[in-house]
C-alpha positions in Angstrom: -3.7 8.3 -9.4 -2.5 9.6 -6.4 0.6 11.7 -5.6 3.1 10.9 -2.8 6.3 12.5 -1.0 9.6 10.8 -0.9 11.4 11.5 2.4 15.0 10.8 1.6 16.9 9.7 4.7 20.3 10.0 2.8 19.8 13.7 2.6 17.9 15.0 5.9 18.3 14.4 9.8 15.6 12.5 11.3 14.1 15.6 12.7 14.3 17.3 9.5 12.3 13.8 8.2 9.8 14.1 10.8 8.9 17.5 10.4 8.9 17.0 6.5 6.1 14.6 6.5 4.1 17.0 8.6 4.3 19.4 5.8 3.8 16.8 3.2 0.8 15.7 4.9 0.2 20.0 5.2 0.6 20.5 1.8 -2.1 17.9 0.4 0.4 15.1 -0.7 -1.6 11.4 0.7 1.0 9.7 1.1 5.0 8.8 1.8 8.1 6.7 1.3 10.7 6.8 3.5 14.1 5.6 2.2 15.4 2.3 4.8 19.5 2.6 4.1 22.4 2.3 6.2 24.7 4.1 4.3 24.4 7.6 2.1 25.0 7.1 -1.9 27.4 9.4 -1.7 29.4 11.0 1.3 27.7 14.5 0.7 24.4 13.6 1.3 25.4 13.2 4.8 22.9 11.0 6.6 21.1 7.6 7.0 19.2 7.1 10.1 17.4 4.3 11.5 14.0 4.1 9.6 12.3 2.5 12.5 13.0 5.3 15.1 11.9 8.3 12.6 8.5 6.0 12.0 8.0 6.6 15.4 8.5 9.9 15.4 6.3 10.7 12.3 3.5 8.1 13.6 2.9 11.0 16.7 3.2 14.3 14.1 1.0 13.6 11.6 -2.4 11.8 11.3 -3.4 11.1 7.9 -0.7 11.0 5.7 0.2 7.2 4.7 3.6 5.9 4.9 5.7 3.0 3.8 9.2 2.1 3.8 10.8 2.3 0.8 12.4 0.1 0.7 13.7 -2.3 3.2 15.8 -5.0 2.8 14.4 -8.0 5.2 17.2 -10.3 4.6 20.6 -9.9 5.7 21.3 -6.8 7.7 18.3 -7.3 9.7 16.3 -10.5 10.2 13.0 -10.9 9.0 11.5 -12.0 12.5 13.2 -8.5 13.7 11.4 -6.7 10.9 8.0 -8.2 11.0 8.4 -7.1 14.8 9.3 -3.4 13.6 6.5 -3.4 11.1 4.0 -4.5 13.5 4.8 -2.2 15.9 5.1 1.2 12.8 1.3 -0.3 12.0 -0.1 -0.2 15.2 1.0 3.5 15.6 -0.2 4.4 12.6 -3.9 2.6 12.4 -4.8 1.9 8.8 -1.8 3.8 7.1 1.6 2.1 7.4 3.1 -0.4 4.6 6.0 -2.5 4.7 7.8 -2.0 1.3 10.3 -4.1 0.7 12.8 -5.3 -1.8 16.5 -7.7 -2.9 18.6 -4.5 -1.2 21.9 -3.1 -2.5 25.5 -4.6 -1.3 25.6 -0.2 -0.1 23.4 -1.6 2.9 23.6 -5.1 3.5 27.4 -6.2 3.5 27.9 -4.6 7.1 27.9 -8.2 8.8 30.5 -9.5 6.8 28.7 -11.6 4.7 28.8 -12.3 1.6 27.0 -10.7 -1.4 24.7 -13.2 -3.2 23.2 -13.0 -7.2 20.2 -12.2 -7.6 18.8 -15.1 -7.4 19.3 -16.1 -4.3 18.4 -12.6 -2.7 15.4 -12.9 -4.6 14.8 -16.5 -2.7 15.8 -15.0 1.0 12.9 -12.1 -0.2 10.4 -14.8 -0.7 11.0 -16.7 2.4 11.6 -13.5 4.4 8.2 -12.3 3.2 6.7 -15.8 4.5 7.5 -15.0 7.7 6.8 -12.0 8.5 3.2 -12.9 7.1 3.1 -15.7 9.3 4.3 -13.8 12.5 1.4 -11.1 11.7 -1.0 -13.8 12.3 0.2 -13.8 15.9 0.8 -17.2 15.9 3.7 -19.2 17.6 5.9 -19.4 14.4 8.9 -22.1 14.3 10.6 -22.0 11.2 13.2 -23.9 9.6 14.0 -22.8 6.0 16.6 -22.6 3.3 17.9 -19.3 4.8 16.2 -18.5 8.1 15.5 -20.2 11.5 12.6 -18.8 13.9 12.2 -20.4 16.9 9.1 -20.0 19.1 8.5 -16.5 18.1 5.3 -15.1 18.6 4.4 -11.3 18.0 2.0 -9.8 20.8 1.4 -6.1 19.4 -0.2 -6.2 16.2 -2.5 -3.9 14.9 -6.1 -4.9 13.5 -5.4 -5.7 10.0 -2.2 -6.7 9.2 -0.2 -3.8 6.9 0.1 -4.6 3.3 3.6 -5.5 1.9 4.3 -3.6 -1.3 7.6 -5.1 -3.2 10.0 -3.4 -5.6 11.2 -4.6 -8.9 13.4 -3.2 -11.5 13.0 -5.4 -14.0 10.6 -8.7 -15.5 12.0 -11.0 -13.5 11.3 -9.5 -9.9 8.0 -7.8 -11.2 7.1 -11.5 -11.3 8.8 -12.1 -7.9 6.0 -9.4 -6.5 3.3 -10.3 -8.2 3.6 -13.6 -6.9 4.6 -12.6 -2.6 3.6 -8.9 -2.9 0.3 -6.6 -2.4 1.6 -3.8 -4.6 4.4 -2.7 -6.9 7.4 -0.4 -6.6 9.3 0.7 -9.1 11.7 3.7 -10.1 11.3 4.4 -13.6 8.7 4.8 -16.0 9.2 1.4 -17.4 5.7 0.3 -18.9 7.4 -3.9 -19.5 7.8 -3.3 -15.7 4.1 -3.0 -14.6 3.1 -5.1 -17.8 5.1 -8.1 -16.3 3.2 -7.5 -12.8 0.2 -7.9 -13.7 0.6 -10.8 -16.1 2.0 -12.5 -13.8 -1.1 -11.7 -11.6 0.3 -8.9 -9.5 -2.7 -6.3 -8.0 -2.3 -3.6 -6.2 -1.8 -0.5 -6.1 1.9 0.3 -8.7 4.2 3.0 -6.9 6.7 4.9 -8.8 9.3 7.3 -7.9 10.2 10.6 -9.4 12.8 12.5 -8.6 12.8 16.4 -9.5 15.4 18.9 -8.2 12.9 22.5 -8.1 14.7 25.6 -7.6 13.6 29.9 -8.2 16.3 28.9 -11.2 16.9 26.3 -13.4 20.4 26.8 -13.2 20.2 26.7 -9.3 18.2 23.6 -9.8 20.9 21.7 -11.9 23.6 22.9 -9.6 22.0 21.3 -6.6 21.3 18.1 -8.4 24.7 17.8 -9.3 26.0 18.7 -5.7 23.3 16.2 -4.0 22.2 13.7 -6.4 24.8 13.1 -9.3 24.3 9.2 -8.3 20.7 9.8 -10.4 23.5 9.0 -13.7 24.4 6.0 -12.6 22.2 3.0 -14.7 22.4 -0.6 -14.4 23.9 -3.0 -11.9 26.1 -0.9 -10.0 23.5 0.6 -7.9 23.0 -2.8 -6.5 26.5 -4.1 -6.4 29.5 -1.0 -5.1 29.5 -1.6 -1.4 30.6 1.8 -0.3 29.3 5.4 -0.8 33.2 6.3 -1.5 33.0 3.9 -4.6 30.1 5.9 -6.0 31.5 9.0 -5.1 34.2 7.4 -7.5 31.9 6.6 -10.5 30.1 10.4 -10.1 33.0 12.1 -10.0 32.7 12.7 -14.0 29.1 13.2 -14.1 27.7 16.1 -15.6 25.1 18.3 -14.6 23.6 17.6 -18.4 23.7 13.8 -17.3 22.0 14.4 -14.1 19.7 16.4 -15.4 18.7 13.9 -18.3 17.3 11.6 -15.1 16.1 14.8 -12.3 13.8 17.4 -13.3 15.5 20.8 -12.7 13.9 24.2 -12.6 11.3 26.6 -11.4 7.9 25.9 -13.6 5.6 22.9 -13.1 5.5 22.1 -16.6 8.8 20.2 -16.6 8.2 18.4 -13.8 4.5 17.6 -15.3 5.7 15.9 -18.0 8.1 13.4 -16.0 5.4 12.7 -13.7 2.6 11.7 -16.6 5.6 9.5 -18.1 5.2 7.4 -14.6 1.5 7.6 -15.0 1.5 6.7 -18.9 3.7 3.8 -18.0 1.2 2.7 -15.7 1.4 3.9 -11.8 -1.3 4.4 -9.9 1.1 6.3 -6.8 3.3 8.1 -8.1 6.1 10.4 -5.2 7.9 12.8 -5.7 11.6 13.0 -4.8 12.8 16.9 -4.1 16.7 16.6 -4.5 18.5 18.8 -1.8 18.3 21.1 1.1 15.1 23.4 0.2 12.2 21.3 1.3 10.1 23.8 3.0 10.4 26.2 -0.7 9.4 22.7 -2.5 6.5 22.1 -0.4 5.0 25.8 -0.7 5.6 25.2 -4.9 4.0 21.8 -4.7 0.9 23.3 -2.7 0.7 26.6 -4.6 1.1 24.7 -7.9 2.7 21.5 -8.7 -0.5 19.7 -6.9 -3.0 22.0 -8.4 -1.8 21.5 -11.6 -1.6 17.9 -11.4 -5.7 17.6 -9.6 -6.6 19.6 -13.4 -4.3 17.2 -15.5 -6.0 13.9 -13.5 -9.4 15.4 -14.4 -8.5 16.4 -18.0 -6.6 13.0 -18.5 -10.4 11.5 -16.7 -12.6 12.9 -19.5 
């Protein structure tokens, strides 16, 4: 098991974000997601900056640190051909250590052209031909392509790196944990949901299985729960409506109840590892094999110095003991 950093572009400026996976990469975490929205969750999170931009930026800051995008949506608010281009290029900045991470995207992000917000279903169909052709324009081939839901013409990539980057695909549920065991190289998930990585690798999925947590770590519990509440009280919203409400003013709408008991039921809060321990082995019980860590709210840089001093300690002695 390894242990990874989320870097949450709905929270931080892309400076912030750049100089965060230098510290990740400081502190002994091996690897990072970084979060590929247009729009915040909720207005006071304050930020969403272009994910392509800030790869850039971290590519030239850090130099062994692995990062992915996670995730982005290659199907409506930004062509495939476009993002296979983007990829390429993140890849060959970063030799060996850049993934694509993609996934069926929330109506948040993807209604800003005006169209319309398909089922499932069909996302999960524009995911699947999306994927083909970004695989087939990293083969730096002339691509044309006429499909159900995309037309390439004459496109053909020119900086690639050596070894195309692997493409790592969320799922939530059975259905799309079959969806990436069948066009992915790895798993993404968000919750310690063993039927999720069961149902990837029946269905033949292999790879390595990433899963988020998020924790909120504080010098007081209390301080913890506040912030979690202020930052993050979107963590209490389950089901569908993560992937349906278009705006972050309609989720500021279904938060405006939530308690910091709720939130906390979903984020870790407080100042000893232990708590934050057990959600983590829940991930690995479950099954993940990369499981990153999301620290809710300003205080990064006091995160990093607990997760060096002794989140990640702890954890290197749990792997070990778990190992025996």
């Amino acid at each position: 098991m390894r242990i990874g950093y989320a870097l949450s572009s709905e929270e931080h400026n892309p400076a912030e974000l750049v100089r965060y996976a230098g510290l990740a990469e400081d502190a002994g975490f091996s690897f990072a997601l970084i979060s590929d929205h247009y729009h915040p969750w909720i207005d006071r999170q304050g930020q969403s900056s272009f994910v392509w931009g800030v790869l850039g930026a971290i590519s030239q800051a850090t130099e062994a640190i692995e990062v992915g995008t996670g995730v982005t949506c290659p199907t409506m608010r930004t062509h495939p051909a476009v993002i296979a281009h983007a990829a390429a290029t993140a890849a060959s900045l970063m030799p060996g250590r850049f993934f694509l991470g993609v996934g069926t995207g929330e109506n948040l992000n993807e209604h800003i052209l005006g169209g319309r917000w398909p089922d499932w279903e069909i996302r999960a169909e524009m995911l699947e031909e999306a994927v083909s052709i970004i695989r087939q324009l990293w083969s730096g081939s002339m691509v044309n392509h006429r499909g159900t839901h995309y037309n390439v013409r004459a496109a053909r990539l020119y900086t690639l790196p050596d070894t195309p980057p692997p493409i790592h695909v969320a799922a939530g549920g059975a259905k799309a944990a079959d969806l990436a065991a069948r066009i992915g190289d790895g798993l993404i998930g968000t919750g310690p949901e063993p039927d999720v990585i069961k149902a990837f690798e029946h269905a033949g999925g292999r790879g390595p299985k990433y899963g988020q947590v998020t924790i909120c770590w504080a010098e007081t519990e209390r301080e913890a729960r506040r912030t979690a509440l202020e930052w993050w009280p979107n963590a209490a919203i389950h089901g569908a409506a993560s992937q349906e409400l278009p705006n972050p003013g309609h989720f500021e709408e279904l938060t405006s109840a939530v308690t910091e008991d709720q939130v906390a039921e979903a984020v870790s809060c407080g100042p000893e590892a232990g708590a934050h321990l057990a959600k983590i082995r829940a991930y690995r019980d479950a099954g993940y094999d990369r499981i990153y860590i999301h620290q809710v709210g300003p205080d990064q840089t006091g995160f990093m110095r607990f997760a060096e001093r002794e989140l990640l300690p702890a954890l290197a002695g749990d792997l070990v003991t778990a190992s025996r």
